[in-house]
C-alpha positions as CSV (number, residue, x, y, z in Angstrom):
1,X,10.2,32.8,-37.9
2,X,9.0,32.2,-41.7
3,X,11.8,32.3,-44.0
4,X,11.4,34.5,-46.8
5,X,13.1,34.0,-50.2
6,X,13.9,36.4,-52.2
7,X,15.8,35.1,-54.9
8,X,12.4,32.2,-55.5
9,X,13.8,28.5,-55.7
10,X,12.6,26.6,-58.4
11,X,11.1,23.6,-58.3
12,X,10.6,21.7,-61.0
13,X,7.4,20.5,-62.1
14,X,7.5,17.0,-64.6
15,X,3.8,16.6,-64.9
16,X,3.3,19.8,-66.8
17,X,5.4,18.7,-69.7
18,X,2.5,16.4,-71.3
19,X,-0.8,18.6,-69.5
20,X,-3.0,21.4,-71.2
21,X,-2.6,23.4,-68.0
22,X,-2.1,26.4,-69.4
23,X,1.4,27.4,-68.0
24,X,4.5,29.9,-69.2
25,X,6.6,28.3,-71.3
26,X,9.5,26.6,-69.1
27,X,7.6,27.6,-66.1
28,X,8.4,26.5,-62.7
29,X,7.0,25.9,-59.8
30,X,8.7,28.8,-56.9
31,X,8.9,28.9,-53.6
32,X,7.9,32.1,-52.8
33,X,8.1,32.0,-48.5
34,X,7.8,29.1,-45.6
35,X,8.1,28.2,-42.4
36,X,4.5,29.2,-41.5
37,X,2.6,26.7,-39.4
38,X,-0.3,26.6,-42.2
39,X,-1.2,28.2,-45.0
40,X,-4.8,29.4,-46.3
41,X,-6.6,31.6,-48.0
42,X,-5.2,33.7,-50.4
43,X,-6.6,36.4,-52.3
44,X,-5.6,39.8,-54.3
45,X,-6.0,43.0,-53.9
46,X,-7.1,45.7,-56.9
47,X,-2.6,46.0,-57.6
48,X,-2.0,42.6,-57.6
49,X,-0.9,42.5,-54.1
50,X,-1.7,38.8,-52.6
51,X,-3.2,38.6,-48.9
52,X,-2.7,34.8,-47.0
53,X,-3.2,33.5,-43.6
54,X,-1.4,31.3,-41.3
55,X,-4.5,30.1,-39.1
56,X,-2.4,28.6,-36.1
57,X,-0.3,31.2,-36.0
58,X,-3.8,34.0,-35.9
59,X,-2.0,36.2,-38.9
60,X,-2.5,37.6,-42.0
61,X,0.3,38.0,-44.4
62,X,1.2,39.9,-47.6
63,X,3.0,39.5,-50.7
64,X,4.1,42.9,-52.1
65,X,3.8,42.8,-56.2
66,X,6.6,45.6,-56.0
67,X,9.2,44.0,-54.1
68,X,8.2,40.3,-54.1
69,X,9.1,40.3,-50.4
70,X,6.3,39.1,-47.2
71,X,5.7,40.7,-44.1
72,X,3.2,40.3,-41.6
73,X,-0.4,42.7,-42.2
74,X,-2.0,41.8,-39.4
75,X,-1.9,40.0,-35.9
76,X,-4.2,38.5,-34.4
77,X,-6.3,38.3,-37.0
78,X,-9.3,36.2,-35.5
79,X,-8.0,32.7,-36.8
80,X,-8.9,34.4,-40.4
81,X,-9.3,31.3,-43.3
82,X,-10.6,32.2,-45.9
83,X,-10.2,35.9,-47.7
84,X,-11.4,37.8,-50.5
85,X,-11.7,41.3,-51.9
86,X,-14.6,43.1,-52.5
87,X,-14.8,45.5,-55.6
88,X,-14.3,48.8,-53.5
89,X,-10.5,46.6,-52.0
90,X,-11.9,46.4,-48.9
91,X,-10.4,42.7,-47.3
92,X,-13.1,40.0,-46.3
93,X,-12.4,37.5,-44.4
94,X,-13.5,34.2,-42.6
95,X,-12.4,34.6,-38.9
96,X,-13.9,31.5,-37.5
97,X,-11.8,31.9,-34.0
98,X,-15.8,33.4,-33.0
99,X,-17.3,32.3,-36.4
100,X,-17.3,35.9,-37.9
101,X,-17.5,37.2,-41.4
102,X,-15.0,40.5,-41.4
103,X,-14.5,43.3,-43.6
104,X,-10.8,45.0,-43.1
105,X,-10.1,48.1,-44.4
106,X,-6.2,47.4,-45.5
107,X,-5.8,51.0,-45.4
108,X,-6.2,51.6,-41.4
109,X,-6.7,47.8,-40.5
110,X,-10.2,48.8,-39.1
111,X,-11.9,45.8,-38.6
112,X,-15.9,45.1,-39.3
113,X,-17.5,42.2,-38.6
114,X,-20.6,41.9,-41.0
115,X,-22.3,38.2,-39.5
116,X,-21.7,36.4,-37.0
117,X,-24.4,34.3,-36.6
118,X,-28.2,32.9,-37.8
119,X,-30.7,32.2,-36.6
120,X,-30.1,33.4,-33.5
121,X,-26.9,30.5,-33.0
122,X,-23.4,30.8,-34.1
123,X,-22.4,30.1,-37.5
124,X,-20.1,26.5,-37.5
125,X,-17.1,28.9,-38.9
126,X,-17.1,30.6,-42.1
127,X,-14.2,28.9,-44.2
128,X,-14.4,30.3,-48.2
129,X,-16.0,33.6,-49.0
130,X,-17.0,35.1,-53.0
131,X,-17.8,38.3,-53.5
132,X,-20.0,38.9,-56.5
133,X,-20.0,41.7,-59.0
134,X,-22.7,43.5,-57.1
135,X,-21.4,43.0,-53.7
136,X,-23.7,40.4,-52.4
137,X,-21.7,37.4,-50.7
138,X,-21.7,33.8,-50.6
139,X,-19.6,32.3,-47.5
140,X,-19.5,28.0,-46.9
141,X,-19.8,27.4,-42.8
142,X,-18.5,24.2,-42.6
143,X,-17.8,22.6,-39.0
144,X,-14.2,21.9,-38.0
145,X,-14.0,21.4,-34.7
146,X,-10.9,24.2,-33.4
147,X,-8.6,23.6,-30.7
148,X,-8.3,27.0,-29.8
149,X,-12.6,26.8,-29.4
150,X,-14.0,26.7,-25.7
151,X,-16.6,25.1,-24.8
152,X,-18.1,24.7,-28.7
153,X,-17.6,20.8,-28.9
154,X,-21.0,20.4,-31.2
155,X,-22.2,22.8,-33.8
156,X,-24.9,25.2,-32.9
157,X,-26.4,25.0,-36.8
158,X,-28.2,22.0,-37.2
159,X,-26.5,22.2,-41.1
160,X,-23.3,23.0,-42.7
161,X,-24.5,25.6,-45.5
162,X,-23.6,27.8,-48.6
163,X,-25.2,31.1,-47.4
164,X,-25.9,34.5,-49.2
165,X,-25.4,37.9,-47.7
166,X,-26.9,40.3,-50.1
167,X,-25.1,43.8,-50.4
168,X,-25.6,45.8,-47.2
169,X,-27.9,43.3,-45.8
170,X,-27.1,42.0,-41.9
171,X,-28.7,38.5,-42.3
172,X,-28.2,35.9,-44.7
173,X,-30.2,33.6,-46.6
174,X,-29.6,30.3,-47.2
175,X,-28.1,29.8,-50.5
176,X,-27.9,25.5,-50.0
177,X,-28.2,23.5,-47.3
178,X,-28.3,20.1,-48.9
179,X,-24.2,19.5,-49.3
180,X,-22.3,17.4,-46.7
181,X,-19.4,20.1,-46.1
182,X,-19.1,22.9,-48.4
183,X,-15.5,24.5,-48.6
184,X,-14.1,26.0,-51.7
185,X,-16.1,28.4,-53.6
186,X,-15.5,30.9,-56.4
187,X,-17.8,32.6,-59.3
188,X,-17.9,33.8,-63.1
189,X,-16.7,37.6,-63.2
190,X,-20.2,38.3,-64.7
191,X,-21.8,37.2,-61.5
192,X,-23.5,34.4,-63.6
193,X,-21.8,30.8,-62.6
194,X,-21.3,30.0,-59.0
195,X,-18.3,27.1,-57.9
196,X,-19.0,24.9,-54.6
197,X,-17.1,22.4,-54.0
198,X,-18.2,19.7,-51.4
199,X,-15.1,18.6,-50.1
200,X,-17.4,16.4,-47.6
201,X,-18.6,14.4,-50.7
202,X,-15.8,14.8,-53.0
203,X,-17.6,16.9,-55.6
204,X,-17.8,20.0,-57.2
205,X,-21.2,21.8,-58.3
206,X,-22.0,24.2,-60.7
207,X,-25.1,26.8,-60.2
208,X,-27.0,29.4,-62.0
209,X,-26.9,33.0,-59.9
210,X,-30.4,34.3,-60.3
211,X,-30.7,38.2,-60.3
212,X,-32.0,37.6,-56.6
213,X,-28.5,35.8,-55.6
214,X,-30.4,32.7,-55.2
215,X,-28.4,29.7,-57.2
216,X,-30.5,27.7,-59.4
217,X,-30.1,25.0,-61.7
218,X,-27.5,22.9,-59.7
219,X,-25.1,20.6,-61.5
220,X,-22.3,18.4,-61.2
221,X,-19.4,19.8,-62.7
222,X,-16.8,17.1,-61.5
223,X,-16.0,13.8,-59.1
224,X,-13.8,16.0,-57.1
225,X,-14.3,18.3,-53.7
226,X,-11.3,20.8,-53.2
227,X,-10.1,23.3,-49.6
228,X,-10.1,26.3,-51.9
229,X,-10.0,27.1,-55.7
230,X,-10.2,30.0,-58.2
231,X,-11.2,30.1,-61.8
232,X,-9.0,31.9,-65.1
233,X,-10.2,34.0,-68.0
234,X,-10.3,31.0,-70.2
235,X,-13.2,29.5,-67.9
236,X,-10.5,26.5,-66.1
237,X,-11.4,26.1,-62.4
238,X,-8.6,24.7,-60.1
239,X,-9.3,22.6,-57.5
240,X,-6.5,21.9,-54.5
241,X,-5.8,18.8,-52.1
242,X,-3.7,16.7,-53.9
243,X,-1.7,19.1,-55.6
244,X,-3.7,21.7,-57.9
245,X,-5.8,19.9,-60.0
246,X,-7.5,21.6,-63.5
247,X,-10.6,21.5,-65.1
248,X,-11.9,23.0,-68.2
249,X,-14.9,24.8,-68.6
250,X,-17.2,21.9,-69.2
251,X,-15.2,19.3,-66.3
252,X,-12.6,18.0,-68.4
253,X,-9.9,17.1,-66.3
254,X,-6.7,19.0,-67.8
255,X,-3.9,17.7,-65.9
256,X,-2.3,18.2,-62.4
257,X,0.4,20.5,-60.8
258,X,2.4,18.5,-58.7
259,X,2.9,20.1,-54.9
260,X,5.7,18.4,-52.6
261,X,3.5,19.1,-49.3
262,X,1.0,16.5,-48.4
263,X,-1.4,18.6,-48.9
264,X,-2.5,22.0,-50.9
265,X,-5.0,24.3,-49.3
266,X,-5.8,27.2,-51.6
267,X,-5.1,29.3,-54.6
268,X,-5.6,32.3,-56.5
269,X,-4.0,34.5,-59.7
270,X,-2.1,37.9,-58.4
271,X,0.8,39.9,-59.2
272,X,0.7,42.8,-61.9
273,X,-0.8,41.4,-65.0
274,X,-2.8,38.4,-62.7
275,X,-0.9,35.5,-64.7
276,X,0.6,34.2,-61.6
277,X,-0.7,31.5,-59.8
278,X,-0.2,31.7,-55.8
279,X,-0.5,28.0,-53.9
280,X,-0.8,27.7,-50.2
281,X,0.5,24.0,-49.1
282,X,1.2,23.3,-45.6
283,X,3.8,25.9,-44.4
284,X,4.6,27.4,-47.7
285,X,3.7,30.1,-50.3
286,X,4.6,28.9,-54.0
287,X,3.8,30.7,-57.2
288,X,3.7,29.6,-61.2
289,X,3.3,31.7,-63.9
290,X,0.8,31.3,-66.6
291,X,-0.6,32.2,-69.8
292,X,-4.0,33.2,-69.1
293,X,-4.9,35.8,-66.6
294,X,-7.1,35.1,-63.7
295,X,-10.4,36.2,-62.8
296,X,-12.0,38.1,-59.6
């Protein structure tokens, strides 16, 4: 069983003393919860609550903002990655156990699954998920083969693809299909900037979102891919692997938070005032508190 901590252990963190990262004074690195198999995918809920899977185990957990305790939320949970929520708190996720795209109400735990596949053929197994201001989506289907998959040793989709659901739509469109492996992906609250990282390549683009949801205007915005990553008022992106890695606004590496797990899988800012950093690595939760708030 996980072991949850309430009274958080500090860890302390030596690489933050001479970075710009933009962290609390004295902060420290917590252990919030472990002993999970492996952890993914966190996201926050309109109070601050933070949602995060452990994919082995099939589960979804929760970190309550009022009582800093986790408990399970829900189980199975269709091998859910990735999660997000969308502006009305409804919980998205990436269940790639049969390569769906689900929308949980977190209310009655009613599940919907809103794509499953395209083109006719399974998706490879939808991994990161944004949901823009207007409610369009854009997932990355990257292809890691699953042990708990039968009979699925090859992809179906001849491409592993950034793809955009527009709001209420039932197919997506292809939002980029020229990356190696897309994983991590988040966007500018004004539904202006889209984040991919191509953890295949070991970069990270920037795009344009045109008032169709198409991207445009593709750059590089660093010489780094990243599993998940999220994005702060102040316009930093952090990127996760080796630790949580920072960028400014323009690419400018900032510094790097130190993780003792070999290696970190995602992040996002939750809690009450959203200056608290959650980290999944490995079989633990950790959290760090900030300066700046983060973004949605």
């Amino acid at each position: 069983m996980p072991r949850f901590i309430p009274c958080l252990v500090a860890i302390l963190l030596p690489t933050l003393a001479h970075a710009q990262i933009p962290t609390a004074p004295g902060a420290q690195l917590k252990l919030v919860a472990d002993g999970y198999k492996f952890t993914e995918g966190p996201a926050v809920d309109p109070t601050g609550n933070v949602y995060f899977t452990d994919q082995p185990n099939d589960r979804i957990l929760k970190w309550s903002a009022a009582t800093g305790k986790v408990e399970t939320f829900m189980q199975p949970a269709g091998r859910a990655n990735g999660l997000y929520f969308d502006r009305a708190g409804q919980l998205i996720a990436c269940a790639d156990e049969n390569g769906e795209l689900r929308r949980i109400d977190p209310a009655t735990k009613q599940v919907t699954v809103l794509l499953d596949k395209f083109g006719g053929k399974l998706l490879n197994g939808p991994n990161d998920i944004w949901v823009a201001p207007g409610g369009g989506m854009y997932i990355t289907d990257p292809f890691y083969k699953r042990d708990y998959w039968h009979g699925r040793d090859q992809p179906e989709q001849e491409k592993q693809r950034v793809y955009f659901l527009p709001k209420g739509a039932k197919v997506p469109v292809i939002a980029d299909d020229t990356l190696v492996q897309p994983n991590g992906i988040i966007g500018s609250p004004d539904g202006k900037l889209l984040f991919v990282a191509d953890i295949g390549a070991g970069k990270t683009y920037q795009y344009e979102i045109a008032a169709d949801g198409s991207l445009t205007k593709r750059k590089l915005f660093c010489e780094m891919g990243s599993d998940g990553m999220t994005r702060d008022a102040a316009g930093n992106l952090y990127l996760t692997g080796k630790g949580v890695t920072v960028f400014d606004r323009d690419g400018k590496k900032l510094g790097n938070i130190a993780i003792d797990k070999s290696w970190t899988a995602n992040i996002c800012f939750g809690g009450p005032g959203m200056k608290t950093l959650f980290i999944t690595a490995m079989d633990s939760l950790f959290s760090l508190e900030m300066t700046v708030q983060g973004t949605r």
